[in-house]
KOLPALUM-494366 format. One record per residue (C-alpha): y, z, x; residue in one letter. Coordinates in steps of 0.05 Angstrom, whole numbers, plus 32768, in hexadecimal, padded with zeros to 4 digits. Each point is the difference from the previous one (the first is absolute). Layout:
YZXA...
end
This chain:
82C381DE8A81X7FCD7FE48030X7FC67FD97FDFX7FC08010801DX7FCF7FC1801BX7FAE80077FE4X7FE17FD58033X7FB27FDD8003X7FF9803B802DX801E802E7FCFX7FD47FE87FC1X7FBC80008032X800D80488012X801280157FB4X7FB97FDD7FE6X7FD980288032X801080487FF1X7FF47FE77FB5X7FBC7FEF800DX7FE8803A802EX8020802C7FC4X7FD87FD67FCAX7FC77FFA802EX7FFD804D800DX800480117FB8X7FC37FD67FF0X7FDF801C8037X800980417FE8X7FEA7FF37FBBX7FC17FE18016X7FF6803B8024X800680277FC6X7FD17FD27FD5X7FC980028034X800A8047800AX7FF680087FABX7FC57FD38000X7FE180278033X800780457FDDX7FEE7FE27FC5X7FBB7FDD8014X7FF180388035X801C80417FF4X7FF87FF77FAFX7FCE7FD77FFFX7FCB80357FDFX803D800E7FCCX80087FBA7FE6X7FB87FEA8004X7FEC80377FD5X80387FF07FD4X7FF27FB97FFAX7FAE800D7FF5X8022802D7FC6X80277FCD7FD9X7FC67FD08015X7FCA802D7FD9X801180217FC8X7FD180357FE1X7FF1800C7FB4X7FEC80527FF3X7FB67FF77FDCX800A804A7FE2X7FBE802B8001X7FD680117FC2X800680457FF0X7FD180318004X7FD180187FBEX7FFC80477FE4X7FC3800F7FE3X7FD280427FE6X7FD480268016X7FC57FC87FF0X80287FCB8018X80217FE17FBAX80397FEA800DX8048801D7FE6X80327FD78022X7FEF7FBE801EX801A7FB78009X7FF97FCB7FD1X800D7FAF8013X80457FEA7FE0X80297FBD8005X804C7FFD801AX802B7FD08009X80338001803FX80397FCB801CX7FFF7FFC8046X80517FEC8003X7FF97FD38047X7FCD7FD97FDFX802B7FFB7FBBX80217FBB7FEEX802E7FF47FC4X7FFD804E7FEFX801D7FFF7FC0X7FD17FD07FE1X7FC68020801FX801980457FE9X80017FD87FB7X7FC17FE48000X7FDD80458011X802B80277FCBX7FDE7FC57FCBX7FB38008801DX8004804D8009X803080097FBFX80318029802EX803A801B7FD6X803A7FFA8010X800D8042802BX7FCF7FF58032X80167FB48000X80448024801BX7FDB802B802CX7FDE7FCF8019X803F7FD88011X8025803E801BX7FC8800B802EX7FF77FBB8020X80447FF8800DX800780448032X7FB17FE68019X7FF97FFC804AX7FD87FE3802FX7FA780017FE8X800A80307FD1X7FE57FEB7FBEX802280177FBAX7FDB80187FCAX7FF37FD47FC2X7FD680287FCDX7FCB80368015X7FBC80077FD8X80017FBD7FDBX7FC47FEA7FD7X7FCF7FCE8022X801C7FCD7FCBX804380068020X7FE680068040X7FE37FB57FF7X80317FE27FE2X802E8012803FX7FC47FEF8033X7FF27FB67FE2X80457FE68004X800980198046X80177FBE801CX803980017FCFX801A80428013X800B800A8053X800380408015X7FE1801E7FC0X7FC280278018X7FD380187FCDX7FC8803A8021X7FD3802D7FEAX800B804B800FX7FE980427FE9X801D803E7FD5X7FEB80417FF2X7FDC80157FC7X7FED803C7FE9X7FC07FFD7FCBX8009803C7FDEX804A7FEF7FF6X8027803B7FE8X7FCA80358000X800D7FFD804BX80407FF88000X801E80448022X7FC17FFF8026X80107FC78027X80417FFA7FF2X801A7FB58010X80207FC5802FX803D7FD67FFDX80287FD8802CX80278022803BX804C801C7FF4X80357FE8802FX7FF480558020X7FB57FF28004X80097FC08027X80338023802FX7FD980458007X7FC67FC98021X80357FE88030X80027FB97FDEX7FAD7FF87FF1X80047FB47FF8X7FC9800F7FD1X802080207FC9X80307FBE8000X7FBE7FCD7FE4X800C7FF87FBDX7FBF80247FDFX7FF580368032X800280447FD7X7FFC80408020X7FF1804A7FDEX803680237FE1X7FDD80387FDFX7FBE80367FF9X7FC47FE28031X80207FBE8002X803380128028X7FE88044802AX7FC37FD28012X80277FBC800FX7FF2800B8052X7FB57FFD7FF2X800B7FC97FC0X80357FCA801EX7FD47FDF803BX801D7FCD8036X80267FC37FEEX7FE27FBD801BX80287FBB8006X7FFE7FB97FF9X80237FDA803CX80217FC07FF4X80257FD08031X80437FEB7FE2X80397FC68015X804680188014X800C7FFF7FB3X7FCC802E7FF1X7FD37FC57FE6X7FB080127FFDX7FE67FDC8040X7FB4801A8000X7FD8803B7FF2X7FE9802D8036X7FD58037800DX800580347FCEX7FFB80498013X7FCF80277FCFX801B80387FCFX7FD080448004X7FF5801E7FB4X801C804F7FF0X7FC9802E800CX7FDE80207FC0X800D80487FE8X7FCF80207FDDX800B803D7FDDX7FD2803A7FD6X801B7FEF7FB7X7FCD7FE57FD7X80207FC17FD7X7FD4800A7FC8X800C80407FF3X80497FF58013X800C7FCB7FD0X7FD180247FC6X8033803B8009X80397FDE8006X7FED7FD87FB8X7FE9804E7FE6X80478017800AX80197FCE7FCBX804880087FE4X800A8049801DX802F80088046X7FCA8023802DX7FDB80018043X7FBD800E800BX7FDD80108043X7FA97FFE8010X7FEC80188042X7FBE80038018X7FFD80478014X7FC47FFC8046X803F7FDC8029X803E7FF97FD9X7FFD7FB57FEAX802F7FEE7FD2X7FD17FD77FC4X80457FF37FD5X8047800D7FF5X801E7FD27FD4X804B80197FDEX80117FDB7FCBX802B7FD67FD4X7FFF7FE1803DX80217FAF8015X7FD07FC08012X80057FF9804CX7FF37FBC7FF6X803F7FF37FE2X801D80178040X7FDD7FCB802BX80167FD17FD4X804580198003X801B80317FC6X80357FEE7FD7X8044802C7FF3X7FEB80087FC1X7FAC801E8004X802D801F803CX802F80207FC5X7FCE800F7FD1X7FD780268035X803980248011X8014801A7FB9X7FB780187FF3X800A804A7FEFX7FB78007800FX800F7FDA804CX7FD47FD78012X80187FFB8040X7FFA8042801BX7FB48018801FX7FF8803D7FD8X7FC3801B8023X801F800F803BX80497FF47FE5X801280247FCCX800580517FFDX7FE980237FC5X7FEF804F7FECX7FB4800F8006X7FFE80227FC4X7FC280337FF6X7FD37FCE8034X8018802C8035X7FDD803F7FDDX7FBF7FF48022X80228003803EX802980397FEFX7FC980247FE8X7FE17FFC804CX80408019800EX7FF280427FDDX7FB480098013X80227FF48047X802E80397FF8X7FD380297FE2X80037FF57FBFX7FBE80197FD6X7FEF7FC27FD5X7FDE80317FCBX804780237FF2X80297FEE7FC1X80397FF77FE5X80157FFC7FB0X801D7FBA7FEAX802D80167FCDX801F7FB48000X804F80188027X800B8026803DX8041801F8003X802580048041X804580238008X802B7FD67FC4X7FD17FC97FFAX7FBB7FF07FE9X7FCD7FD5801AX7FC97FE37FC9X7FB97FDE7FFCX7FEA7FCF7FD2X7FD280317FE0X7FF1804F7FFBX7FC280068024X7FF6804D7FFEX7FDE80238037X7FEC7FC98044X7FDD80018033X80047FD28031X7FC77FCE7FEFX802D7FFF7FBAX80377FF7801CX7FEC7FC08023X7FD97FEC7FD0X8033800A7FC5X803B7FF5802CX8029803E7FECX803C80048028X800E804D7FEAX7FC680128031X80177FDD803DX804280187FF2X7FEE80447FFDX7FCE7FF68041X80327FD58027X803880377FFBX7FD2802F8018X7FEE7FDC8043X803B7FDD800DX80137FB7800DX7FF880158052X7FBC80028000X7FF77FCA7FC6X80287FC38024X7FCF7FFC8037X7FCB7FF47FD9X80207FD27FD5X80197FD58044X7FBB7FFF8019X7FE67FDF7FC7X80267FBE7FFFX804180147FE0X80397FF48030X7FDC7FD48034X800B7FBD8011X7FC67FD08017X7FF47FD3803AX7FFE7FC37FD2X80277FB98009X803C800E7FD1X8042800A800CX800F80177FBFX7FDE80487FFEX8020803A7FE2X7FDF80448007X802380267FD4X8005804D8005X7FD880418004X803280357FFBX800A80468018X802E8032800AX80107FE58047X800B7FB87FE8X802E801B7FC6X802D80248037X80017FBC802BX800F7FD67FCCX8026801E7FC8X801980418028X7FE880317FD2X7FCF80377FF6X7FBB7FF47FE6X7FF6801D7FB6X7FCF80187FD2X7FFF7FC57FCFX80017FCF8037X7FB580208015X7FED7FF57FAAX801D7FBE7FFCX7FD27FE78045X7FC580247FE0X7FFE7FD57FCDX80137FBF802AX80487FFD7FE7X803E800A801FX80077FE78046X7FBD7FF4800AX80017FA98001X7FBD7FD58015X7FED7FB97FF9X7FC07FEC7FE5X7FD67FE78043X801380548019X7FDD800C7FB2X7FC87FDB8016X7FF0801F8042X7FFF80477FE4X7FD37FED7FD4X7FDC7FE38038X800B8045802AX7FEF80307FCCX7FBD7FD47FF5X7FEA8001804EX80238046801CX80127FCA803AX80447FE38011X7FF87FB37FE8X80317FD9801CX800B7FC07FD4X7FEE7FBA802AX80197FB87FE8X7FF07FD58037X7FB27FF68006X80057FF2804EX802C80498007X7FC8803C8017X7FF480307FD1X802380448015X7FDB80388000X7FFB80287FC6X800A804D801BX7FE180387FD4X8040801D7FD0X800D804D800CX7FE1800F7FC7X7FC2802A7FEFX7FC37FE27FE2X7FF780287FC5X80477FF67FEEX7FFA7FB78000X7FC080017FD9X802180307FCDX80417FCE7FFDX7FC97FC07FF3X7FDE801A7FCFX804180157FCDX80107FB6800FX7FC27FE97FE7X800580337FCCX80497FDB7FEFX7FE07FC37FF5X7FB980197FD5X8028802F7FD2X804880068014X803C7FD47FFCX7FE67FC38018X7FCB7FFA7FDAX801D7FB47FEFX7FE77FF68050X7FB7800E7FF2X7FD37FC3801BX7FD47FE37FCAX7FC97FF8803CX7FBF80358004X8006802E803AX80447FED801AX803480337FF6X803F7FFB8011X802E803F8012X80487FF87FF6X804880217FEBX802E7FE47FD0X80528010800CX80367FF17FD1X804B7FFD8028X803B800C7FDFX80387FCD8015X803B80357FD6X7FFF80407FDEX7FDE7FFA7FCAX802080147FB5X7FE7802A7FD2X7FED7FCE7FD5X7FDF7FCF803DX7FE280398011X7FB57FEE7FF0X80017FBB7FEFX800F7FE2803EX800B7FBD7FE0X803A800A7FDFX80327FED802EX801F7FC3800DX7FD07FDF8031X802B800B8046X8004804F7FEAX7FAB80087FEFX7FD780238031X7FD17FE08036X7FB97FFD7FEFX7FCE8012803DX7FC1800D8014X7FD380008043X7FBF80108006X7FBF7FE98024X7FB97FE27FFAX7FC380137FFCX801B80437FF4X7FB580208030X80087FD3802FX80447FD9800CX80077FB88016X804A7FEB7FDDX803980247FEBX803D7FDB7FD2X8042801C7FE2X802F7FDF7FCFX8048800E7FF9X80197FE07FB7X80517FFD7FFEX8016801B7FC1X7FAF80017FE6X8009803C7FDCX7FBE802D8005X7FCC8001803CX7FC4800D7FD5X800F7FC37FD4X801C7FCE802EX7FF680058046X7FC080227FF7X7FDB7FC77FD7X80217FCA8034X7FDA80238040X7FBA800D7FD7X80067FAB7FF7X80137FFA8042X7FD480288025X7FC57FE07FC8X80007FB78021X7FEB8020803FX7FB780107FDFX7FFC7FCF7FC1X80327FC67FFDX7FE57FE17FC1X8008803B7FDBX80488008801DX80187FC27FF7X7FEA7FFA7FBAX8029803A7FF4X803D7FD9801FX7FFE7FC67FDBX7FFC802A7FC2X80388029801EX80287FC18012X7FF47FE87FB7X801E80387FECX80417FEB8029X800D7FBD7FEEX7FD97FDE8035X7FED7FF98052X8033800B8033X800D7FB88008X800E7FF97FB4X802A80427FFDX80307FEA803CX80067FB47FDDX8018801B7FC2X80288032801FX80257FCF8029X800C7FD47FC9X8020803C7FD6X8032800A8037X80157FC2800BX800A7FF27FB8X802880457FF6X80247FE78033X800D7FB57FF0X7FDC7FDD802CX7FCF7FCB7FEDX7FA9800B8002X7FE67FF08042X7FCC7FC8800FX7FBF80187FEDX7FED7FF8804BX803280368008X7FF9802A7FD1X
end
C-alpha cells in the first residue's frame, strides 16, 4: 500500500477551511444574538418594560370600607367599627418559625391556627400577606406594634368590621358577610380583592342583594421592592372610595321593640305604613347574631343554628308559607258582596256542616249569622254555606287582588308567594277536577290556600285604603302608585267596620289599644297545621308543639282614618285572639306611646326570663353544655 505525503502545503490548506468553517459559525451566531437583542429591546420593548416596572412596584389592595345601612331617620343598622389585625407579609418574613412563635405567645394563638398559620406561609407567594388573627383587642394589638423591630415582616394595622347594633333583632333583615368561597372568587373572574385577608363580602338578606351599592372601590398602597421582593420605598398610594349607603323605610325602633315583643314564640311580624307602602318592620325571629358572622361563625353556633326546630335561619316573613286561617274572611266576605251576596242574609250556625260523608265544624254554635257576625265571631259555618253558593271562580280573584299570591318588587331572593287556588290551578297542577270541599276548605283559609306574613300585612293594608299598596323597602325606590281596588265603596266601608267591630267586641278583643280615640280594626285566624282530633278539637294547645295551630291576626290603625297596618303569623301559637292578637295591639302601641309600650315589654320580658341578649346567652350555653362542649368567653357569649 502506498503511504500518502501531508506536506507544509498540505497542513496550510487543511487550517484554512477550519477557520472559515469556525469563523462562519460565529458569524452566524452573532447574527443571531444581534438579531435577539434587537427584537428584544425594539419589537418587545413595551412588553418587558411593563414587566419590569411590575416586579419593580408592587401594589398592596387598601380594601374599601363598606357601605352603612341605616332607617328611615338615619340610625344606623349595619355599619363599620375600627378593629386590630395582625398580618405577615412572607417576603419581608425572616426566621419564620420563631416569628410564627413569638406571635402565637403575644396573641395566645392556639395551636390550630399556629398550624394554619404555618400551612399558609409556606404555599405564600409573592406581596401577599397571611393572616395572623382578625379582630384582636387593642391590648394585643400593642403588644405586637411595640416590638416591631423584633419581628420583620409582622405588620400590625388597623381595619374595620361590620357591626350590626341591634344584633340579632336584625338579623334576617340584613342578613350577613363572610369571607369569599373559592366559587365566589371565580364567579368575579379572580377579584384580587376578595384574596386580602379581611375583605368580607354579603352572603345573605340585604347584605348580599345590596353588596353592588355596599362594597365600594379598592384603593392601594405602592411600594418599590429589590429583586428579592425587599421593601425599597413607599410610593404614591391610590385612594380607596367607601360603599355607598342604603337606606331603607323600616323603623329600627320599632323594629327592634317588635322583634324583643315576639319573645320565645317562632313568628314574623310585618308594619307598613299604609299612604305609600313603607315597610316600618319585619323582624322573624329566633333569629342568629350577624355579628358573629363578621367575626366568622364557628361549626358549632353553625350546628346549633341548624338544629333549631324553630330555624333561625330561615326569613319567615317572606319565607315561610303558612294557612291564613279565618284572616282571609274579610276578604272573602268582599268576595260575596262582590258576587252579590246580601250581607243582611243568614245562615244558622249549628256548630258542623255536613258535606257528602264528611263534616266540617266550627269552634262554636253560633245560631243564626249574618254577615257582620260572622266576621265578627268568625263562624266558619256561614262562609261555608256562602262560599258554596258563589263558587271559588268568582272568589279567587278577589282573594289574588288583595295580596295573597303576589310577589313584591323588594331586594330578596328568597320570596315565596305561596298559592291562591282555583279550580284551574287544581287541573294544572294536580290534574283533577275542582270539588265542593275544596271551595269550604279555601273559605275558611285552609286547604291550599298558603301566604306569608308580609302578603298578611298588605291586605290589611288594602282592605284599610280600597287602593293597591305595593310594599317599598328601599327609601330611594318611588312609591308606585296605589290604583283604586275594584271594589265598591259601601262594601269596603261595611267590611271596615265588622273589623273594627272584631276588635271592640269580637274575637280580638285582646288587640284593643289602651289609648282614647284610637281604635284599631282587625281579624284574628287560627290555622290548623293537621286534622284536628276529637279531643284537640277545641283546645288548640294540646298538641305537641310542631302539631298546634298558627296564631294570626292583621288588622290596621286608626281604624277612621288609617296610617299603619301590621299582621303576625305565630308558628305553632295556638289561638289568634290570645296570641298573635295581643303581640300586634303592643306593636302597633309604640307607634303612638312608647313609654307606655315599653313598660309593658319589660314586664312582658320579665315574664320570660329576661332581654333578648340574656335569653340567646343562656340559650347558647344550654346547648353547648347538652352537647359537651365547654361555656364560651363571656365576650362571646
Amino acid at each position: 500500500m502506498k503511504h500518502v505525503r501531508f506536506t507544509n502545503a498540505h497542513q496550510s490548506i487543511t487550517f484554512s477551511r477550519r477557520m472559515m468553517l469556525l469563523g462562519g459559525a460565529q458569524a452566524g451566531v452573532g447574527a443571531l444574538l444581534i438579531g435577539r437583542m434587537g427584537w428584544l429591546s425594539i419589537a418587545q420593548n413595551a412588553k418587558y418594560q411593563l414587566l419590569s416596572e411590575s416586579n419593580r412596584v408592587q401594589l398592596i389592595p387598601v380594601p374599601p370600607r363598606r357601605g352603612w345601612i341605616v332607617d328611615r331617620n338615619n340610625k344606623p343598622i349595619a355599619i363599620n367599627k375600627a378593629s386590630f389585625r395582625v398580618d405577615i407579609i412572607p417576603q419581608q418574613l425572616v426566621d419564620g418559625p420563631k416569628v410564627v412563635a413569638q406571635l402565637a405567645k403575644l396573641l395566645e394563638l392556639p395551636p390550630d391556627e399556629v398550624e394554619r398559620i404555618n400551612r399558609e406561609l409556606a404555599v405564600s407567594r409573592g406581596f401577599q400577606p397571611v393572616s395572623v388573627s382578625d379582630n384582636i383587642s387593642y391590648e394585643k394589638y400593642a403588644a405586637v406594634t411595640v416590638r416591631g423591630p423584633e419581628l420583620p415582616g409582622v405588620a400590625a394595622s388597623r381595619g374595620f368590621t361590620r357591626f350590626y347594633p341591634a344584633g340579632s333583632a336584625v338579623g334576617q333583615l340584613v342578613g350577613y358577610v363572610g369571607t369569599a368561597s373559592a366559587a365566589e372568587y371565580e364567579k368575579e373572574h379572580k377579584n384580587p380583592l376578595l384574596l386580602i385577608p379581611g375583605v368580607k363580602i354579603g352572603k345573605e338578606g340585604l347584605e348580599q342583594t345590596l353588596e353592588s351599592t355596599l362594597r365600594g372601590e379598592p384603593g392601594g398602597q405602592r411600594v418599590e421592592v429589590t429583586a428579592h421582593g425587599k421593601l425599597v420605598k413607599e410610593l404614591e398610594a391610590k385612594p380607596d372610595r367607601s360603599g355607598g349607603t342604603v337606606q331603607l323605610t323600616i323603623d329600627a325602633d320599632l323594629h327592634e321593640y317588635t322583634a324583643r315583643r315576639i319573645g320565645e314564640q317562632s313568628c314574623s311580624v310585618v308594619v307598613l305604613d299604609v299612604n305609600e307602602g313603607d315597610i316600618l318592620a319585619m323582624p322573624s325571629m329566633p333569629s342568629f347574631d350577624p355579628n358573629n358572622f363578621s367575626d366568622g361563625i364557628s361549626r358549632n353556633e353553625w350546628k346549633m343554628l341548624s338544629g333549631d326546630d324553630h330555624l333561625p335561619l330561615v326569613d319567615k316573613a317572606l319565607e315561610s308559607l303558612y294557612p291564613s286561617g279565618s284572616t282571609i274572611k274579610p276578604s272573602m266576605a268582599m268576595a260575596l258582596l262582590n258576587a252579590g251576596i246580601d250581607r243582611k242574609q243568614r245562615v244558622n250556625c249549628t256548630g258542623s256542616y255536613p258535606l257528602g260523608n264528611h263534616v266540617f265544624h266550627c269552634d262554636k254554635r253560633h245560631g243564626p249569622v249574618d254577615m257582620d257576625a260572622a266576621i265578627v265571631h268568625s263562624c266558619d259555618i256561614y262562609f261555608y254555606d256562602m262560599c258554596r253558593r258563589v263558587g271559588a271562580e268568582k272568589l279567587a280573584p278577589m282573594i289574588r287582588s288583595m295580596g295573597f299570591g303576589e310577589k313584591f318588587d323588594l331586594p330578596f331572593d328568597n320570596q315565596r308567594y305561596g298559592t291562591v287556588p282555583d279550580p284551574e290551578w287544581m287541573m294544572r297542577k294536580y290534574h283533577r277536577q275542582w270539588q265542593t270541599y275544596d271551595t269550604i276548605n279555601m273559605s275558611i283559609g285552609q286547604g291550599m290556600v298558603l301566604i306569608n306574613p308580609m302578603q298578611l300585612a298588605v291586605m290589611a293594608a288594602r282592605l284599610a285604603t280600597g287602593k293597591r299598596v305595593i310594599p317599598r323597602l328601599l327609601k330611594n325606590k318611588p312609591v308606585a302608585p296605589q290604583e283604586h281596588l275594584e271594589v265598591d265603596a259601601d262594601h269596603l266601608t261595611f267590611i271596615r267596620q265588622a273589623m273594627a267591630n272584631v276588635v271592640d267586641h269580637g274575637t280580638a278583643a285582646a288587640a284593643k289599644l289602651p289609648l282614647d280615640g284610637i281604635q284599631m280594626a282587625g281579624k284574628t285566624g287560627t290555622a290548623q297545621t293537621h286534622r284536628l282530633s276529637d279531643a284537640e278539637r277545641g283546645n288548640y294547645t294540646a298538641a305537641l308543639w310542631k302539631l298546634r295551630d298558627h296564631s294570626l291576626f292583621m288588622g290596621f290603625v286608626p281604624f277612621n282614618n288609617p296610617r299603619y297596618a301590621a299582621a303576625a303569623i305565630v308558628e305553632h301559637g295556638g289561638f289568634g285572639a290570645a296570641v298573635a292578637a295581643p303581640l300586634i295591639r303592643d306593636t302597633l302601641l309604640f307607634l303612638y306611646d312608647k313609654q307606655k309600650a315599653l313598660a309593658n315589654l319589660q314586664s312582658f320580658e320579665q315574664g320570660i326570663g329576661g332581654t333578648l341578649e340574656e335569653r340567646n346567652a343562656r340559650k347558647t350555653a344550654s346547648w353547648r353544655s347538652a352537647n359537651g362542649l365547654p361555656a364560651l368567653p363571656p365576650t362571646k357569649a
